[in-house]
Structures are given as structure tokens and as C-alpha cells.
C-alpha positions, 0 to 999 in steps of 0.5 A: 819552313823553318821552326819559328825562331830558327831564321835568326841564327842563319846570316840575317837577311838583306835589307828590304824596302822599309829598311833602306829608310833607316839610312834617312832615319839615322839608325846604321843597319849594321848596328842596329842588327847587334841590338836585335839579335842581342835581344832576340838570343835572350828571349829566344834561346831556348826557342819559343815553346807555347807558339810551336805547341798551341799554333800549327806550322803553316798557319798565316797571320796579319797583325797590327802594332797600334799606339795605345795612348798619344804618343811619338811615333819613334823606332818603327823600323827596328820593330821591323828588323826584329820581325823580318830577323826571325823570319825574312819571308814576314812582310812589315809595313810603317804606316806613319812617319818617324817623329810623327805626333799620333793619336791613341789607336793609330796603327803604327805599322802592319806585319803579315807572314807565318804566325809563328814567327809573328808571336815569336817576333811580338815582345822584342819588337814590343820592346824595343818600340815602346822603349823609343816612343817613350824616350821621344815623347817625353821628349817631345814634352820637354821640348814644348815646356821651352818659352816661344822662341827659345834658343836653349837646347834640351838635350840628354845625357849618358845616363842611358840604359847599357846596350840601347844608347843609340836608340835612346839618344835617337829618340831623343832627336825624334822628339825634338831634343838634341845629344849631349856627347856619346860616350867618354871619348867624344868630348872632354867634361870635367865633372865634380870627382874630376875637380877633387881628383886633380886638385882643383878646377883651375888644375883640372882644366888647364890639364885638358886644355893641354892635353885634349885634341885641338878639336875638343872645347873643355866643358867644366861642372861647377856648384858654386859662384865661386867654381864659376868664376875659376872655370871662367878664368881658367878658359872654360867652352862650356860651364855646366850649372849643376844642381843650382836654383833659378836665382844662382843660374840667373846671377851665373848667366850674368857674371859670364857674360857670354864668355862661355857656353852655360848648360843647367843640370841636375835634377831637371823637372818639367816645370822648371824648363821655362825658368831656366830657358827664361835664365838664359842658359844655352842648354838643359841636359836631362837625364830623366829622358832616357833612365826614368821615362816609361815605355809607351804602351804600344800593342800587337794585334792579331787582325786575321789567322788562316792555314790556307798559303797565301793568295798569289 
């Protein structure tokens, strides 16, 4: 066998049977593979001195990723990737769905294969699954904050951490909450520094309605009433409230009259989502969902440890 560590500069391996799952679950093997190996070359570059010094090369091991608090289950199968990355031999098992809401000491998955290359693998697929439950299970907390039978949308923003934006938005959709666009090209949103830079809202807009594809709706950030009624008459899609109080939004949805879609942004906090949804706003973006929301805690543990090859 291979040092620990050595398999993830060879061509990565097939998929395997848990893998194929990640075309159901939305995350593209091929760009999920960037990621990991990104990560796995900052941690691993210099390979892994404590494992090959402390743990003998032929020792064998069982491990168990469990949640330590309650959590949503999210990013599963990356953890796996990681594992089966550094070594192909390591065989993965999920034992829960993706989006699954579980109790504190549910084992989310099990790993078995070379221990060197369990304790090689450990911290990125920690990482990057404690990342993913945290994003869905605050989440998921915004969702339920929604008044029963709400029709508004919580969904994220941009403000994602550089390099890891598909897992996050996914693990938006795993906690129930929707995607805001993916990136500057995927959507025309005039934004406050728009505004000044084309010399006003009305000029802003009418620059994007003439020159955005005929497929693109024109979202316009607004402060005021006043803005408000610019981007109105201007043919605004999609207004997006920034920054105002529950009364301002209140009086926004009345003056718009459904003639455009309302989005409220800006300092979104848990305790304000019923009164907003209850203001009648289409959507409530939130930022907070991906770049302040703690990682789970999700740990491995080892379960067994022979140097004896295994059973056949």
C-alpha cells in the first residue's frame, strides 16, 4: 500500500455506489472534486507526519462521523469523497438521508479502511460536513420562523465563503431555503453603488432593460419610498427593500400593489422573519445563512483498530 495521503495526486478514482447518489443530491462529481482536492493539497501538502510516525502501515480501522448536538444532516457524500479521494480502497457508508433533521448522537455515516488514511482524510471531511449542517440547519431555522402557510421565500445571498459556494447555496436548499442568483452573470440586480454610478435609479434600469438579455427580469435595490416609486415606474421585476423597518416594508408592499416582486434585505435577524413574511414581501434574502453561521459540531470516531488484513 501507498503512504497515506499518496492516492490523492494519482488520477481520483471512479465513482462508487454512495457516490452516484450525488447526481440525485445536486452536487456534480466533477466540481465537487475541485473542492476536495483544493482542500485536501492545503492540509496535506507536506503529507501527514503524526499518522505515518504514531500508526503502523498495515493497521485497519472503523470509524463513525456522528452529530454531536441536533442538526441537518447536509454534505454527507462530500465527506465521502474526501475519504475515498486519499484512498479508494476506504469503503464509506451514509447512514442518513441528505436533509434529514436528526437528533444529537446520530451517526451520519461510517468509514473503514487503512487507518492511515482514516486519520489522513479526518479534518477535511470534518470540514467540509460540519460547514454544510451548519448552513442547513440555521437554515432550516429560518424556514420555521415563516408564519404557517407563508408563501415568502428565505433564500441566500453572495455573501458566501470564496471557493465553497456550492456546497453552501446547497445547504441552503437542504434546510428548506431557496438560491438568490449564483453569481454577477446569472441575473441583472442594480445595487446602491449601481444607482450612483449611473446617475440614478430611473437611469440605472432603463440601461439594464436595454441591454440584459431578453431572458433576464431587472431587480433594483431601493432605501426609500421615494426609490420605490422610481423603480416602479421605471419597470422594475423585482424591488429589493434594503435596510428598511417593518412599518416602511408594510407601506412598500401597499404602494406596489403587485406590480413587482418585493424582496427584504439587510440585516435580516431570526425574530424579524414572521413580521416581514406577515408584510407580505415575496422573498427574504439573508446573508447570515452562509458568512456568520457556525459549523456543527459533527465528530469521528474511532470504533475498532486491528493490524490483522481484513476478514474475506
Amino acid at each position: 500500500m501507498s503512504r497515506a495521503g499518496d492516492a490523492y495526486w494519482r488520477p481520483l478514482p471512479p465513482r462508487s455506489g454512495y457516490e452516484e447518489t450525488m447526481s440525485t443530491t445536486e452536487l456534480p462529481l466533477s466540481l465537487i472534486d475541485a473542492i476536495v482536492v483544493r482542500a485536501l493539497e492545503e492540509d496535506l501538502g507536506a503529507g501527514d507526519v503524526t499518522t505515518e510516525a504514531c500508526v503502523p502501515e498495515d493497521s485497519r480501522a472503523t470509524a463513525s462521523g456522528a452529530a454531536r448536538k441536533d442538526v441537518v444532516a447536509c454534505g454527507i457524500p462530500v465527506a465521502g469523497r474526501v475519504f475515498t479521494t486519499v484512498d479508494p480502497s476506504v469503503r464509506f457508508t451514509a447512514n442518513v438521508e441528505e436533509g434529514a433533521k436528526v437528533k444529537a448522537g446520530t451517526v451520519l455515516f461510517t468509514v473503514e479502511g487503512h487507518a492511515r488514511s482514516l486519520l489522513t482524510a479526518e479534518r477535511v471531511a470534518l470540514n467540509l460536513i460540519q460547514r454544510m449542517c451548519g448552513v442547513a440547519t440555521a437554515t432550516a431555522r429560518y424556514v420555521a420562523a415563516l408564519p404557517e402557510g407563508s408563501k415568502t421565500r428565505i433564500t441566500d445571498t453572495r455573501k458566501t465563503t470564496p471557493g465553497l459556494r456550492l456546497l453552501e447555496r446547497y445547504a441552503v436548499r437542504r434546510g428548506g431555503g431557496h438560491n438568490h442568483r449564483n453569481d454577477l452573470g446569472s441575473a441583472v440586480l442594480i445595487k446602491d453603488n449601481h444607482i450612483v454610478a449611473a446617475g440614478g435609479v430611473r437611469t440605472a434600469i432603463e440601461r439594464a432593460r436595454a441591454r440584459a438579455p431578453h431572458t433576464s427580469k431587472i431587480e433594483c435595490e431601493v432605501d426609500s419610498l421615494e426609490q420605490l416609486e422610481e423603480a416602479l415606474t421605471a419597470g422594475a421585476d423585482i424591488v429589493l427593500l434594503d435596510n428598511m423597518d417593518t412599518a416602511t416594508v408594510e407601506e412598500a408592499v401597499r404602494r406596489t400593489r403587485g406590480r413587482a416582486l418585493l424582496e427584504a434585505s439587510g440585516g435580516i435577524t431570526l425574530e424579524r422573519i414572521g413580521e416581514l413574511a406577515r408584510a407580505g414581501v415575496d422573498a427574504i434574502s439573508v446573508g447570515a445563512l452562509t458568512h456568520s453561521t457556525p459549523a456543527a459540531d459533527i465528530g469521528l470516531d474511532f470504533t475498532s483498530s486491528s493490524t490483522k488484513p481484513p476478514a474475506k
